[in-house]
TORBA-822646 format. One record per atom (N, C-alpha, C): atom name; residue in one letter; x, y negated, z; residue number from 1. Coordinates in steps of 0.001 Angstrom, whole numbers, plus 500000, padded with zeros to 6 digits. Example, Ala and Ser with C-alpha at 12.3 -4.5 7.8 and 13.67 -1.06 7.14 Angstrom:
- N/A/513190/505690/507800/1
- CA/A/512300/504500/507800/1
- C/A/513200/503300/507800/1
- N/S/512850/502250/507080/2
- CA/S/513670/501060/507140/2
- C/S/512900/499970/507870/2
This chain:
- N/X/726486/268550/281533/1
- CA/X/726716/267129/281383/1
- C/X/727432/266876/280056/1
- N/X/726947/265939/279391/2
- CA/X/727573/265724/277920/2
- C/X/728308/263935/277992/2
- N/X/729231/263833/277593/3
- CA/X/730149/262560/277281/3
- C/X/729432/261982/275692/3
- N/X/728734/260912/275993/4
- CA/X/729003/260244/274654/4
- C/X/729628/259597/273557/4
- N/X/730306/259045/272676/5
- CA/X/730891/257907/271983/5
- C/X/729925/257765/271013/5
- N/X/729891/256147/270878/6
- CA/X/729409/255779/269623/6
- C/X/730730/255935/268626/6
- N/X/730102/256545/267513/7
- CA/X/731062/256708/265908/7
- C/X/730238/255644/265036/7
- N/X/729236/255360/264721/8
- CA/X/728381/254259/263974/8
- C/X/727579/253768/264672/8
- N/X/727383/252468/264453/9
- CA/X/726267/251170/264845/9
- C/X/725603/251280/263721/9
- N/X/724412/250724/264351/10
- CA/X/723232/250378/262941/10
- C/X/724067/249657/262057/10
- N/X/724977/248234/261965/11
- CA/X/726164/247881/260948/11
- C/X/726844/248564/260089/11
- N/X/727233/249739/261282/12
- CA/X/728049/250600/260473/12
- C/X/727440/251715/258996/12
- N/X/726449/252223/260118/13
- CA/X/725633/253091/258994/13
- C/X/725104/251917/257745/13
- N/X/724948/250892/257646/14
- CA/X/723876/250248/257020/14
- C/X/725463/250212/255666/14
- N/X/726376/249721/256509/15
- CA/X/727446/249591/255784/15
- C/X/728014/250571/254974/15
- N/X/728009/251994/255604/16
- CA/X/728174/253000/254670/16
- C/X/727557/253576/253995/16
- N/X/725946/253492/254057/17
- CA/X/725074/253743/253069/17
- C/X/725625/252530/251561/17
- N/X/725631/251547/252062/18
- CA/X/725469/250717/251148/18
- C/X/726968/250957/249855/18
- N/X/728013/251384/250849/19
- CA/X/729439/251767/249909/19
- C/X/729269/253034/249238/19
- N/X/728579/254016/250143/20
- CA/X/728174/255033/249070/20
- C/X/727332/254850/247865/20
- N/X/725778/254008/248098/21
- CA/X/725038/253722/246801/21
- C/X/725819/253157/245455/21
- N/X/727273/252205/246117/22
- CA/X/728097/251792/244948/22
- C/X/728703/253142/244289/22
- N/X/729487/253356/245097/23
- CA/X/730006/254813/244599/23
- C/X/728836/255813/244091/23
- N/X/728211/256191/244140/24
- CA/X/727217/256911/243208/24
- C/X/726604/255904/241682/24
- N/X/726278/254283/242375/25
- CA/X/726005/253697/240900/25
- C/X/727600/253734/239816/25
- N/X/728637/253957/240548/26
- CA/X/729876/253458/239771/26
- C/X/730397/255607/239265/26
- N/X/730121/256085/239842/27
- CA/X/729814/257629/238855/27
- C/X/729004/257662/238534/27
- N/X/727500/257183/237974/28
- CA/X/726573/257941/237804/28
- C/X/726462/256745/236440/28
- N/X/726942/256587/235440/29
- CA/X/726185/255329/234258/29
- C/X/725569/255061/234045/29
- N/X/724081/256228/233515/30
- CA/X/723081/256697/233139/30
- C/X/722277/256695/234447/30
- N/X/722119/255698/234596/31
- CA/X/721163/255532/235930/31
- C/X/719672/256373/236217/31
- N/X/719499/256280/234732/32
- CA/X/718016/256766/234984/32
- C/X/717959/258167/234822/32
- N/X/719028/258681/234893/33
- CA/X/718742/260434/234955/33
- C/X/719204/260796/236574/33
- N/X/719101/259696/237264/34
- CA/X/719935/260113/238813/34
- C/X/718349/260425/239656/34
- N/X/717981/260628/240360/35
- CA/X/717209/260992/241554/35
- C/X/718151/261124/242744/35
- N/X/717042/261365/244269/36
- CA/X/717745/261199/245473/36
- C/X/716763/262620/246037/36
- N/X/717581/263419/246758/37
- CA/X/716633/264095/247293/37
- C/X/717670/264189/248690/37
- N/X/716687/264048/250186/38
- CA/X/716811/264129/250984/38
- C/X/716935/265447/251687/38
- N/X/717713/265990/252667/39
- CA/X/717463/267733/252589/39
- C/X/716673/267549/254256/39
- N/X/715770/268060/254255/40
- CA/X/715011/267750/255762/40
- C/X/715330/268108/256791/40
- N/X/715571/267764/257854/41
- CA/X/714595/266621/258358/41
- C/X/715899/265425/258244/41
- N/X/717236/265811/258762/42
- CA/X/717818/264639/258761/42
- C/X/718568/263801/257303/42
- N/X/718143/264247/256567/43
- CA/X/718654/263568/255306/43
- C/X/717360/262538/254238/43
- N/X/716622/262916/254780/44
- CA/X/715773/262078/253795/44
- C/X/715630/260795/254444/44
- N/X/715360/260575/255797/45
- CA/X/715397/258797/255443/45
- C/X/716430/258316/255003/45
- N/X/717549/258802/255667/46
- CA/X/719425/258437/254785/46
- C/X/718763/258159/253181/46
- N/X/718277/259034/252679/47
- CA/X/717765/259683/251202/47
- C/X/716857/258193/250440/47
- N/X/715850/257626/251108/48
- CA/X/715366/256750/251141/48
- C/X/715856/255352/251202/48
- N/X/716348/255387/252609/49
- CA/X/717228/254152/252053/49
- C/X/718211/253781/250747/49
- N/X/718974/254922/250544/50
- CA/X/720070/255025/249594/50
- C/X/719148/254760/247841/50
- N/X/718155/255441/248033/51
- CA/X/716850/254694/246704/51
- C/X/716653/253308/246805/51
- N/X/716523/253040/247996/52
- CA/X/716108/251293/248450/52
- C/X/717503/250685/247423/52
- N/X/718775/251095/248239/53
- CA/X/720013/250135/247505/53
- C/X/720174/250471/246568/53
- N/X/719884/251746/245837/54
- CA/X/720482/252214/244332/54
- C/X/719708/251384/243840/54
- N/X/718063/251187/244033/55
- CA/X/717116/250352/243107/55
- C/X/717729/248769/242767/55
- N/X/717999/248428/244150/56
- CA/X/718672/246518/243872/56
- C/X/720054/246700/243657/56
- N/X/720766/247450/243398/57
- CA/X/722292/247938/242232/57
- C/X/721641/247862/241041/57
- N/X/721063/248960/240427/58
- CA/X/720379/249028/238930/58
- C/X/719301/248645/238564/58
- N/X/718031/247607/239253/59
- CA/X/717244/246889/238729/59
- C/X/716230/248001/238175/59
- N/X/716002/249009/239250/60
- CA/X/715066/249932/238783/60
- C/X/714659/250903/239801/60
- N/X/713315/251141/239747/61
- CA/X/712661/252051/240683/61
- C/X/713960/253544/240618/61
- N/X/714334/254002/242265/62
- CA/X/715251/255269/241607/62
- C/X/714168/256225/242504/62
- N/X/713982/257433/241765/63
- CA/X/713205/258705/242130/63
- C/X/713889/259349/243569/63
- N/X/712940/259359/244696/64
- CA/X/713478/260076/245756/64
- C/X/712286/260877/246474/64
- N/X/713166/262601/246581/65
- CA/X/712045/263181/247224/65
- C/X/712710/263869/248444/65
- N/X/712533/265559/248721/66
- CA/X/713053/265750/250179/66
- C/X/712842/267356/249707/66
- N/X/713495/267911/250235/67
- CA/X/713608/269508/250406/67
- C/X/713865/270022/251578/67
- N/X/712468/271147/251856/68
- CA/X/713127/272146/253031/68
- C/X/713714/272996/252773/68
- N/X/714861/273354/253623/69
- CA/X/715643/274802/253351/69
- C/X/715326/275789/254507/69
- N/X/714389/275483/255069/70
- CA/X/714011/276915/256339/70
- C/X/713770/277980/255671/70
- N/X/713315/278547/254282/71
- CA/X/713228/279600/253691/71
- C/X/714252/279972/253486/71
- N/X/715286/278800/253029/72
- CA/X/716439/279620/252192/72
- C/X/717406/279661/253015/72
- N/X/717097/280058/254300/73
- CA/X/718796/279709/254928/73
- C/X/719300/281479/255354/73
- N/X/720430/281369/255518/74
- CA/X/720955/282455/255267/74
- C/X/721077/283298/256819/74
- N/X/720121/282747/257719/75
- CA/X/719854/283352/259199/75
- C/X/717913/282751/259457/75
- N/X/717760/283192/258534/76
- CA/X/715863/283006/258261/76
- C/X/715587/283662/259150/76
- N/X/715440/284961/258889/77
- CA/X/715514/286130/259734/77
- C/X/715822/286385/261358/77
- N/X/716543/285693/261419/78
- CA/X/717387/285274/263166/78
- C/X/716419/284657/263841/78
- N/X/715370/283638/263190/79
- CA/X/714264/282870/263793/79
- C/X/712994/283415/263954/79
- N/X/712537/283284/264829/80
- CA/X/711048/284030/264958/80
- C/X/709840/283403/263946/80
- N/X/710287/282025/263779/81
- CA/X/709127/281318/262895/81
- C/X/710082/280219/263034/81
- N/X/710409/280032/261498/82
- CA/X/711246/278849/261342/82
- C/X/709901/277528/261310/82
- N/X/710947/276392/261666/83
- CA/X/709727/275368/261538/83
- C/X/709754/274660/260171/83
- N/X/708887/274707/258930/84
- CA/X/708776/274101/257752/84
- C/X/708604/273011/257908/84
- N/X/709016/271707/256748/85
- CA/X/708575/271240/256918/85
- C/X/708179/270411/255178/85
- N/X/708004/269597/254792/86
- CA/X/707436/269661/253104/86
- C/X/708251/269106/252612/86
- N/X/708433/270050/251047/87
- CA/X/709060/269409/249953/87
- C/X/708496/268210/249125/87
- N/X/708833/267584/248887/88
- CA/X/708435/266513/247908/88
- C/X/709325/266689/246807/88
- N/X/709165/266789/245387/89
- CA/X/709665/266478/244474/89
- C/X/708955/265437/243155/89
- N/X/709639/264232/243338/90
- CA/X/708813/263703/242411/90
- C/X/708694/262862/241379/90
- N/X/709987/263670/240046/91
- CA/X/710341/264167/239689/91
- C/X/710649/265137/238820/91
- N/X/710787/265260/238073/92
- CA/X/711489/266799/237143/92
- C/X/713207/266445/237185/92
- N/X/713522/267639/237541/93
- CA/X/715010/267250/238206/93
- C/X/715996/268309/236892/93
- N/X/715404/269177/235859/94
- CA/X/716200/269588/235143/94
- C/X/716427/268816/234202/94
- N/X/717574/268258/233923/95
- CA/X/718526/268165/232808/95
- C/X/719088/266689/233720/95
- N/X/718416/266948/235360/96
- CA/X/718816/265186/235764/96
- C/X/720267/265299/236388/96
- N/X/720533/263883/237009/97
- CA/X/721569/264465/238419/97
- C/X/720866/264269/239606/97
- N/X/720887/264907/240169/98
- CA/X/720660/265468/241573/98
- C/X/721521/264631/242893/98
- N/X/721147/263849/243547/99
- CA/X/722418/262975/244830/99
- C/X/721477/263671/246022/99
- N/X/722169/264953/246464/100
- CA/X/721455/265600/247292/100
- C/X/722002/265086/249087/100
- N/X/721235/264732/249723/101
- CA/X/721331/263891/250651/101
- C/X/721538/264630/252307/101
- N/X/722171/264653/253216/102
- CA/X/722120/265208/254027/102
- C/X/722751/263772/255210/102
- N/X/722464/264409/256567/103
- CA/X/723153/263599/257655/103
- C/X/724478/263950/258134/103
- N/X/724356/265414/258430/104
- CA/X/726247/265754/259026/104
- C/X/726112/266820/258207/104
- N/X/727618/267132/257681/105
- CA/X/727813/268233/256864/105
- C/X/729228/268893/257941/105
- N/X/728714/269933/258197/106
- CA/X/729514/270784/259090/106
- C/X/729906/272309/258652/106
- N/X/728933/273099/258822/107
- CA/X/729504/274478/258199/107
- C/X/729330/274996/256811/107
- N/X/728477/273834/255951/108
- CA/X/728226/274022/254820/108
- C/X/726730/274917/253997/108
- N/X/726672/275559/255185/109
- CA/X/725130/276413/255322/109
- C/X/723965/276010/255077/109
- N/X/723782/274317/255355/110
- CA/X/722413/273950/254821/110
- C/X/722388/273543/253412/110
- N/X/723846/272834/253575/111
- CA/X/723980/272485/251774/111
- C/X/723779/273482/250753/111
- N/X/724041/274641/251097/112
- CA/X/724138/275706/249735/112
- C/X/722687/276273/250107/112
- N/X/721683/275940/251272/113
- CA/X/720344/276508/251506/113
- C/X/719978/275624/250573/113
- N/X/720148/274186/250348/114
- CA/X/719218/273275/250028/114
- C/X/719812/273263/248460/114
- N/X/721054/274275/247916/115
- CA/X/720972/274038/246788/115
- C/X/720467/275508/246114/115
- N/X/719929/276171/246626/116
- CA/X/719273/277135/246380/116
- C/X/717551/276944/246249/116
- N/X/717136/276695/247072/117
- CA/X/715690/275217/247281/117
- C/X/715320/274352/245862/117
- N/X/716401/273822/245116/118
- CA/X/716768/273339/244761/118
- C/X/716408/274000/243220/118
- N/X/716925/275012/243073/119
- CA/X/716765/275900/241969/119
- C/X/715310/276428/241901/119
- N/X/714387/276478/242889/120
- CA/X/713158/276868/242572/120
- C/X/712639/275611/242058/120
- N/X/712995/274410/241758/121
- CA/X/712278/273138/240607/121
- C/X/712617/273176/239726/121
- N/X/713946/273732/239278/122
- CA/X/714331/273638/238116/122
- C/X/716299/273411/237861/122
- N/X/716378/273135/236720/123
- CA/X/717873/273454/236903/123
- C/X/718689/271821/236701/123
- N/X/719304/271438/237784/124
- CA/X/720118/269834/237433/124
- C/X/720753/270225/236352/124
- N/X/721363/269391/235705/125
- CA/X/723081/268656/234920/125
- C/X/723763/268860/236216/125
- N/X/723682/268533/237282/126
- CA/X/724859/268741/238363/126
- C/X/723770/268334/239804/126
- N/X/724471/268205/240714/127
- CA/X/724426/268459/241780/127
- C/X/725709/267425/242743/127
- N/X/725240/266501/243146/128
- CA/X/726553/265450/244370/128
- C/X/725842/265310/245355/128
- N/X/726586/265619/246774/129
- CA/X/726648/265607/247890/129
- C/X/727159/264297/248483/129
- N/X/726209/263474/249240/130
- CA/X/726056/262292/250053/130
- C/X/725820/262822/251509/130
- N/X/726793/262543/252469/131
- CA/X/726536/262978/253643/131
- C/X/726697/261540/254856/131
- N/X/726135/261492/255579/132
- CA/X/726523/260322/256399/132
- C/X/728081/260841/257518/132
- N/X/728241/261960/257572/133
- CA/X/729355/261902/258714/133
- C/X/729360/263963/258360/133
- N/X/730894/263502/258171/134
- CA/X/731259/264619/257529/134
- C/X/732546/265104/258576/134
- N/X/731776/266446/259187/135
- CA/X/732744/266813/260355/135
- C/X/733716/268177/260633/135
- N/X/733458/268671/259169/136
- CA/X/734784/269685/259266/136
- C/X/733827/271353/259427/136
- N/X/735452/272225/259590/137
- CA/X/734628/273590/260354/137
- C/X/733327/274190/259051/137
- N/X/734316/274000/257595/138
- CA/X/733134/274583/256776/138
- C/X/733431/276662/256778/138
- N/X/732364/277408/256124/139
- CA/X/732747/278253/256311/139
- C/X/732094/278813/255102/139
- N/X/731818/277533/254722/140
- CA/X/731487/277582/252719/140
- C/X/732118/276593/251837/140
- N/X/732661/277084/250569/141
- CA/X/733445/275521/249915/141
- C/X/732850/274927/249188/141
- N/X/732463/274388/250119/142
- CA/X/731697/272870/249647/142
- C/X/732437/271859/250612/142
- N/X/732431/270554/249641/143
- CA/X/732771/269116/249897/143
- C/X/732093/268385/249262/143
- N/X/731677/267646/250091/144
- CA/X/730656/266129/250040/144
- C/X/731516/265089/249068/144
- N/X/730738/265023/247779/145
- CA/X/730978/263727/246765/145
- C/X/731089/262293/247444/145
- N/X/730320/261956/248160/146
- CA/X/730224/260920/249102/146
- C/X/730324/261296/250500/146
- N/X/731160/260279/251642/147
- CA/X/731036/260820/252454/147
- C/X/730920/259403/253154/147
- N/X/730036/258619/254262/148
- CA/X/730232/258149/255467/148
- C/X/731414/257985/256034/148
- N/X/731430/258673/256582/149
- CA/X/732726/258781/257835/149
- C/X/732951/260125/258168/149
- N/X/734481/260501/257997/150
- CA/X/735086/261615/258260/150
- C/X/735272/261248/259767/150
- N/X/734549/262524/260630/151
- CA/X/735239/262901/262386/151
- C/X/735341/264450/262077/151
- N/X/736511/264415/262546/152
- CA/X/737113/265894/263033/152
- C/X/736378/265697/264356/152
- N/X/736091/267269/264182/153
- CA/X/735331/267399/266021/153
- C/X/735925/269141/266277/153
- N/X/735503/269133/267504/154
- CA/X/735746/270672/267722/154
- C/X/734456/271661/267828/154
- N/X/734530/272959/268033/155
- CA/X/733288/273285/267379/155
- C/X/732435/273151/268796/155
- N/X/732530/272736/270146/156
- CA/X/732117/272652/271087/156
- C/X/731537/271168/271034/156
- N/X/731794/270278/270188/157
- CA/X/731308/268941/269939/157
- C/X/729831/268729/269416/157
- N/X/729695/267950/269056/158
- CA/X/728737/267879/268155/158
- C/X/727867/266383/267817/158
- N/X/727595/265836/266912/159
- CA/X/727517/265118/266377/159
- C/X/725425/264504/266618/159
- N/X/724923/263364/266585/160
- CA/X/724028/263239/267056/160
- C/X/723624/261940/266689/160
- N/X/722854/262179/265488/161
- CA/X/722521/261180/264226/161
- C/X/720927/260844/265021/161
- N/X/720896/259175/264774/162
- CA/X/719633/258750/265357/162
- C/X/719102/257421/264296/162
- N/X/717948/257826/263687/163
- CA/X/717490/256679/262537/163
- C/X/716562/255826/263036/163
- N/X/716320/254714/262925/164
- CA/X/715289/254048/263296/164
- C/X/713926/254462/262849/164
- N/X/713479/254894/261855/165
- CA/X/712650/255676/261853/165
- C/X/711941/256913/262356/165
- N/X/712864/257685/263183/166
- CA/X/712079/258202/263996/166
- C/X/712771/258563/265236/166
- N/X/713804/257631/265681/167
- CA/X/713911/257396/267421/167
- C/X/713864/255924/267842/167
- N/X/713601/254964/266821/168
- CA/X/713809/253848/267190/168
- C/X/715251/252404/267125/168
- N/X/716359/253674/266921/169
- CA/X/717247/253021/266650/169
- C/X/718364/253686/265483/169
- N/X/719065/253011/265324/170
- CA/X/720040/253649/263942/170
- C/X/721343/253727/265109/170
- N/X/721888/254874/265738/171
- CA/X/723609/254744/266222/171
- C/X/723891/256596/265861/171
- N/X/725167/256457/266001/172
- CA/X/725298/258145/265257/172
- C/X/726260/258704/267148/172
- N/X/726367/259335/267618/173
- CA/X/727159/259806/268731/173
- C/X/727486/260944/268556/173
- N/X/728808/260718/268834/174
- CA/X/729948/261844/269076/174
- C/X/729635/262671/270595/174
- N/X/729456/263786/270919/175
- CA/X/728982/264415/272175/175
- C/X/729529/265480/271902/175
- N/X/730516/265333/273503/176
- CA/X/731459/266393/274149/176
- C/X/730687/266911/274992/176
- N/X/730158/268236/275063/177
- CA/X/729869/269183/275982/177
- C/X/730440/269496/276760/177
């Protein structure tokens, strides 16, 4: 039996996408060397939208694609047949910046898969981390440039991101096991 809480409403998320796209237009000057890449499956519509608001911030189409990291993850091997799913890059991402996109950033493991992924296109100027809900328990150092909403959870918790695009609704839940 699992306990729910809502941590974001569709408001909320819509709201923190939208404070992050500022914060990335208000570091990033040079607008047109920025791209969005989504890390799959749960970061690219985040990834998408955040192109939607960067575009009506800077008055310009912004480049967004998506990366799998099932090759590059560092327990490949552990899986009998990881499930792929497609990169899009589209794009040339060397000499750009990179706003690499994810949903929960927890042990840090997909981020450094997806910045390895990342290196088979070519080489950024840098690399910033946009996460929607950033929950602790890393066991790599990495920290998210942008973050949603900080929840401390325990590692028996777990976090449970839902987009309207592919469940129907946008709410994020906190779930106690």
């Amino acid at each position: 039996m699992s306990d729910k809480t809502v941590i974001l409403t569709a408001a909320a998320i819509h709201r923190v996408l939208t404070r992050i796209a500022h914060e990335i237009a208000e570091r990033n000057e040079d607008s047109h060397t920025v791209g969005v890449i989504g890390v799959q499956t749960g970061g690219v519509h985040l990834a998408q939208r955040l192109g939607r608001i960067l575009a009506g911030i800077w008055g310009h189409d912004v480049p967004v694609g998506a990366v799998d990291v099932s090759m590059h993850r560092d327990d490949v091997g552990q899986k009998i047949a990881p499930t792929v799913h497609p990169t899009t890059m589209p794009f040339d991402i060397n000499g750009k910046t990179v706003v690499l996109v994810d949903d929960v950033l927890f042990r840090g493991r997909t981020t450094r898969a997806a910045m390895d992924a990342l290196n088979d296109f070519g080489r950024p100027a840098r690399i910033q981390l946009a996460v929607l809900v950033d929950r602790g328990h890393r066991d790599l150092p990495i920290k998210a440039d942008f973050v949603g909403k900080n929840v401390p959870t325990s590692l028996t918790e777990r976090i449970d991101v839902r987009l309207k695009e592919t469940s129907g609704e946008d709410v994020v839940f906190l779930e106690k096991t």
